[in-house]
FIPAVEX-581617 format. One line per field, with one value per residue (C-alpha): x, z, y; residue number from 1. Coordinates in nm, 2 decimals. Layout:
<recs>
px	(X ...);
pz	(Z ...);
py	(Y ...);
kevo	(NUM ...);
</recs>
This chain:
<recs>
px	(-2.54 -2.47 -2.42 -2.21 -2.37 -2.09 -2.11 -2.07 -1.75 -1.70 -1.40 -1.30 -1.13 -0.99 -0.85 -0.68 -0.71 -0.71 -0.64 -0.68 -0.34 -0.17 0.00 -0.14 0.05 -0.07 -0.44 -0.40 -0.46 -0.82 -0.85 -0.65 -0.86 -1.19 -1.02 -0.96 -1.30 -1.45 -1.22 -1.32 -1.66 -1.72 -2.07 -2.04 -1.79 -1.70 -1.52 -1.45 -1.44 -1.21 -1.18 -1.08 -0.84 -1.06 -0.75 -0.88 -1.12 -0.82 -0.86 -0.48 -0.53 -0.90 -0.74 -0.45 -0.67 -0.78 -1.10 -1.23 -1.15 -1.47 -1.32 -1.03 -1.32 -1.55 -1.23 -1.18 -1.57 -1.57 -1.26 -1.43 -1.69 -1.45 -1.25 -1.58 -1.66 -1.30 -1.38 -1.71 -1.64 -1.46 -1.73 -2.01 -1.83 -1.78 -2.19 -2.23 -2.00 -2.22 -2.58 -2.49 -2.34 -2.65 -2.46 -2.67 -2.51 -2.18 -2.35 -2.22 -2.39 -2.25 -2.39 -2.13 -2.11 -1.97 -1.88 -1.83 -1.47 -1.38 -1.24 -1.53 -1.78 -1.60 -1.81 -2.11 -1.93 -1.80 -2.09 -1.91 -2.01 -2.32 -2.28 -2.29 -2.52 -2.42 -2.56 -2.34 -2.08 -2.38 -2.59 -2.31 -2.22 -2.56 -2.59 -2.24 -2.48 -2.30 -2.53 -2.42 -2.38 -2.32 -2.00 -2.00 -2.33 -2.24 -2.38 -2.40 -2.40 -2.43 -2.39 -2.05 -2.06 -1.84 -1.78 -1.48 -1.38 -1.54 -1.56 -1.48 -1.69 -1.74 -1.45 -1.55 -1.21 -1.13 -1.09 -0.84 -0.86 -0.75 -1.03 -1.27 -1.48 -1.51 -1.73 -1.92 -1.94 -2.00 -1.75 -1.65 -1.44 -1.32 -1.05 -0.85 -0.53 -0.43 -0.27 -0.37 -0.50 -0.67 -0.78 -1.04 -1.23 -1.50 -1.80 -2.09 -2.22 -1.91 -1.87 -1.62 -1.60 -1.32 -1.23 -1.03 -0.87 -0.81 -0.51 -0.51 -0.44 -0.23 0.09 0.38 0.56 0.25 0.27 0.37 0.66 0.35 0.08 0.00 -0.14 -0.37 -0.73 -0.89 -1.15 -1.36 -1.46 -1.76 -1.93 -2.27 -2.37 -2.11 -1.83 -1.53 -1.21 -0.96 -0.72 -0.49 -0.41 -0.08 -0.09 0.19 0.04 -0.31 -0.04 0.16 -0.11 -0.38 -0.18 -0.12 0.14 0.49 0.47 0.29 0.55 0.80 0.73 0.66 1.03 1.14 0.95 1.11 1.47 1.43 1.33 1.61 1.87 1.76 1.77 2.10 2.22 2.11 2.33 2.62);
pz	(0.27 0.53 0.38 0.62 0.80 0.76 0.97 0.81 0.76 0.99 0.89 1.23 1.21 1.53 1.66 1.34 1.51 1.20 1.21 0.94 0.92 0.85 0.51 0.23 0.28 0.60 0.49 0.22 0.49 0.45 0.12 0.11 0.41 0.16 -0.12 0.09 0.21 -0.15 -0.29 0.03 0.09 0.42 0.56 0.81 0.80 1.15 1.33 1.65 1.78 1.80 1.39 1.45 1.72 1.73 1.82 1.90 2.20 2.34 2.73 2.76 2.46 2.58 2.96 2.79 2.50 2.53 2.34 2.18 1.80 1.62 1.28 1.37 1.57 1.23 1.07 1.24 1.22 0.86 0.80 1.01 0.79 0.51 0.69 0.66 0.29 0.16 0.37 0.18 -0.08 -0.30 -0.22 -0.34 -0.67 -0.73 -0.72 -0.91 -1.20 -1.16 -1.15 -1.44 -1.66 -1.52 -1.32 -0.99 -0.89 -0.87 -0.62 -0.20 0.00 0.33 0.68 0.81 1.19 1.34 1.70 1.90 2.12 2.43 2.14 1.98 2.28 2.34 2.13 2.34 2.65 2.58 2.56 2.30 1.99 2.05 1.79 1.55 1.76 2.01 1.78 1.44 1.45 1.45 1.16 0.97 1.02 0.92 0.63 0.48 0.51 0.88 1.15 1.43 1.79 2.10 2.29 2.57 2.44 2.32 2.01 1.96 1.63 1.60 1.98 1.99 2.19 2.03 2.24 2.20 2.52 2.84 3.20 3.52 3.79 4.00 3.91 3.50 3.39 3.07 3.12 3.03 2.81 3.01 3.28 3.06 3.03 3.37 3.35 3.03 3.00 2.69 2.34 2.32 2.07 2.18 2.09 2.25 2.45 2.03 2.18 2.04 2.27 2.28 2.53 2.55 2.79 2.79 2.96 2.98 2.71 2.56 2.42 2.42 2.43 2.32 2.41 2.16 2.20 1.86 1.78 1.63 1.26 1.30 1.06 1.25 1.30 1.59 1.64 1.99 2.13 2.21 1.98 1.69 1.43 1.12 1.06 1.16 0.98 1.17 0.95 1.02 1.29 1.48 1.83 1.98 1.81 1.53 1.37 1.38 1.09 1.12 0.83 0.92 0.83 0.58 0.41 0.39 0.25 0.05 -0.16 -0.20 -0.08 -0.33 -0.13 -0.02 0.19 0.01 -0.25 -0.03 0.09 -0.27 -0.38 -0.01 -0.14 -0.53 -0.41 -0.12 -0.41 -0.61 -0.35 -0.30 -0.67 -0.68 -0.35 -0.57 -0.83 -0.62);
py	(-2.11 -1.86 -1.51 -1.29 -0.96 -0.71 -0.35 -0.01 0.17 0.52 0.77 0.96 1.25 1.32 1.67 1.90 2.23 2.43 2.77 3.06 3.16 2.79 2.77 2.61 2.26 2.27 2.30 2.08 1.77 1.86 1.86 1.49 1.33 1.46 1.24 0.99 1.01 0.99 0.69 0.42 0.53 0.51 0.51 0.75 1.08 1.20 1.44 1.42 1.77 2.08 2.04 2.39 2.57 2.86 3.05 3.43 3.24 3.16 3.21 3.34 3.57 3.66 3.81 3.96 4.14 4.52 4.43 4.18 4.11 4.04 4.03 3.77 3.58 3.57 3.51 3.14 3.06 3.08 2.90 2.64 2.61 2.60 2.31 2.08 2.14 2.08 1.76 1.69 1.81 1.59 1.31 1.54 1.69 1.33 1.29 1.59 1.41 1.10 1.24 1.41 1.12 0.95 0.73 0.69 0.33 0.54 0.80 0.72 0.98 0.92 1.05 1.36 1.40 1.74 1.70 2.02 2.01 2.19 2.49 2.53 2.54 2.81 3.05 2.96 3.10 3.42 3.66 3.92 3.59 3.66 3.95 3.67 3.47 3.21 2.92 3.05 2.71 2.50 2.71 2.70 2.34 2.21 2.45 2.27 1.98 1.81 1.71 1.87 1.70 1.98 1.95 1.64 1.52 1.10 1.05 0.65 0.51 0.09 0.09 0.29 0.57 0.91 1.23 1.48 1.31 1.16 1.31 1.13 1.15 1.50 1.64 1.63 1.58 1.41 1.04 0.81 0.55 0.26 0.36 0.48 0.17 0.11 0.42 0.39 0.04 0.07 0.10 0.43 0.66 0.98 1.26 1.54 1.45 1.38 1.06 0.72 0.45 0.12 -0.08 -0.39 -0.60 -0.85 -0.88 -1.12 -1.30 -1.38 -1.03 -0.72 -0.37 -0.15 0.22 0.40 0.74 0.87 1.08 1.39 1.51 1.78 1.83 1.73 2.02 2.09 1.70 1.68 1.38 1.15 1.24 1.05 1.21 1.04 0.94 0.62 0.36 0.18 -0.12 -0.36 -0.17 -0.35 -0.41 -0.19 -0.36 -0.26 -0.32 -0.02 0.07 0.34 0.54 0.79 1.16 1.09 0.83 1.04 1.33 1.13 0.98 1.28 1.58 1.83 2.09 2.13 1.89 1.62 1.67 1.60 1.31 1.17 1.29 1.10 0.76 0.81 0.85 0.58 0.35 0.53 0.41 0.04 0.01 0.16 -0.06 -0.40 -0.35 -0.21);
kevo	(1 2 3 4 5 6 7 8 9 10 11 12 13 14 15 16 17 18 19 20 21 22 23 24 25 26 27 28 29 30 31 32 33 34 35 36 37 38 39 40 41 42 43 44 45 46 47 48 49 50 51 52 53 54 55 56 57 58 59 60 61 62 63 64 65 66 67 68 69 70 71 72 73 74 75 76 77 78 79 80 81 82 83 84 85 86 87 88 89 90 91 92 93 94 95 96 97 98 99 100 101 102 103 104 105 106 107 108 109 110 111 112 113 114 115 116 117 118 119 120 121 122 123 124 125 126 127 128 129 130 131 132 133 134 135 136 137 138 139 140 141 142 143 144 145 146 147 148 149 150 151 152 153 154 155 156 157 158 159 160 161 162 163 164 165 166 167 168 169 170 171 172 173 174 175 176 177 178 179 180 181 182 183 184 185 186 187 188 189 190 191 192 193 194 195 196 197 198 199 200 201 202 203 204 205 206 207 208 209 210 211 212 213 214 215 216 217 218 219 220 221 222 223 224 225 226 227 228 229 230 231 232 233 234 235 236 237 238 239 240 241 242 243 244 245 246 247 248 249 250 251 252 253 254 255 256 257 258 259 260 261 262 263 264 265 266 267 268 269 270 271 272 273 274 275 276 277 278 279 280 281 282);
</recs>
């Protein structure tokens, strides 16, 4: 009998560039994708970079300001750090219920992965962080228990290569992702332009590799016209291959949210159901 290797499950969480001042339905997504995170258990827990919009760094808002604002700078750093424990932390209250009821079969103590986008790199080049030191993001990161992975530096995991994004040649800009391979030749998933992509192509051996440019998950009244915004499973990952399941922001919302919105869209799915009932016995 031949028993059947399976790869390990990754949770990417592509570009949510949180900021401070959203409202609490906004910041419940983080909160929902930690539920979500606890309830399938992936193996791995990553985000892909510019988790947070680090707003104040802004280089328009950095020219136009008279000085620089260290308090609404700290301000954004902490909430970053808050950003990746209401991520992790429903998994680990979770294991805190189960170590106590002495139920260590129930315990899933996934690997979480902090990339470092183009917004939070950042804090590394404006001199006036260094109040706070120019390696804070990353203290704080791995104190909330995330391995941290600096900004453009490919981390590969089962032979998948994940950066924020990719450069192209001299001129370093971000690649795309229907040219992308033709660069790393290697599978790659990467973030920023918040669009989603996919593209394929085989190579020798009888083998393929895949590029994937997540999405974002941003709510969607900052969803732009071609961004698509969500997390994404990779199931059965090994030897640079996966399987991609796309799991909507709504849906994420709409099953573990907890705010206005989430609401919302559960009164949307009751009254939808309402009016097909309704339509059946018209």
């Amino acid at each position: 009998m031949i028993v059947p290797s399976f790869g390990k499950k990754i949770l990417v969480i592509p570009d949510s560039h949180g900021r401070s001042t959203e409202s609490a339905s906004d910041i419940d997504r983080y909160d929902a994708a930690g539920k979500f995170a606890r309830d399938e258990k992936p193996d791995i827990v990553l985000s892909l970079g510019d988790l947070a919009d680090m707003d104040p760094l802004s280089p328009y808002k950095m020219k136009a300001a008279a000085a620089f604002d260290g308090k609404a700078v700290r301000k954004e750093a902490l909430f970053r750090t808050e950003i990746l424990n209401r991520i992790s932390g429903p998994t680990r209250h979770a294991n805190e219920r189960h170590r106590r009821g002495r139920h260590k079969e129930r315990i899933h103590e996934p690997v979480w992965i902090d990339l470092e986008g183009n917004h939070e790199e950042r804090w590394r080049r404006y001199p006036e962080t260094d109040l706070l030191g120019h390696d804070f993001l990353q203290a704080e990161s791995e104190d909330a228990g995330w391995i941290w992975h600096p900004f453009l530096k490919p981390v590969d995991i089962l032979g998948v290569l994940f950066s924020h994004y990719f450069t192209t040649g001299v001129s370093r800009r971000p690649a795309l992702v229907n040219t992308i391979l033709n660069k790393t030749h290697r599978s790659c998933v990467f973030g920023h332009s918040h669009s989603f992509g996919y593209n394929q192509q085989p190579v020798l051996g009888g083998r393929t590799i895949s590029a994937l440019c997540a999405g974002c998950f941003k709510p969607p009244h900052r969803t732009g016209e071609h961004e698509w915004s969500g997390l994404i499973m990779l199931t059965d990952v090994r030897d640079g291959a996966f399987n991609i399941q796309q799991i909507p922001y709504d849906h994420v919302l709409e099953r573990y949210g907890e705010g206005a919105y989430a609401q919302e869209l559960r009164q949307r799915r009751a009254q939808a159901a309402q009016d097909r009932q309704d339509a059946s016995y018209a």
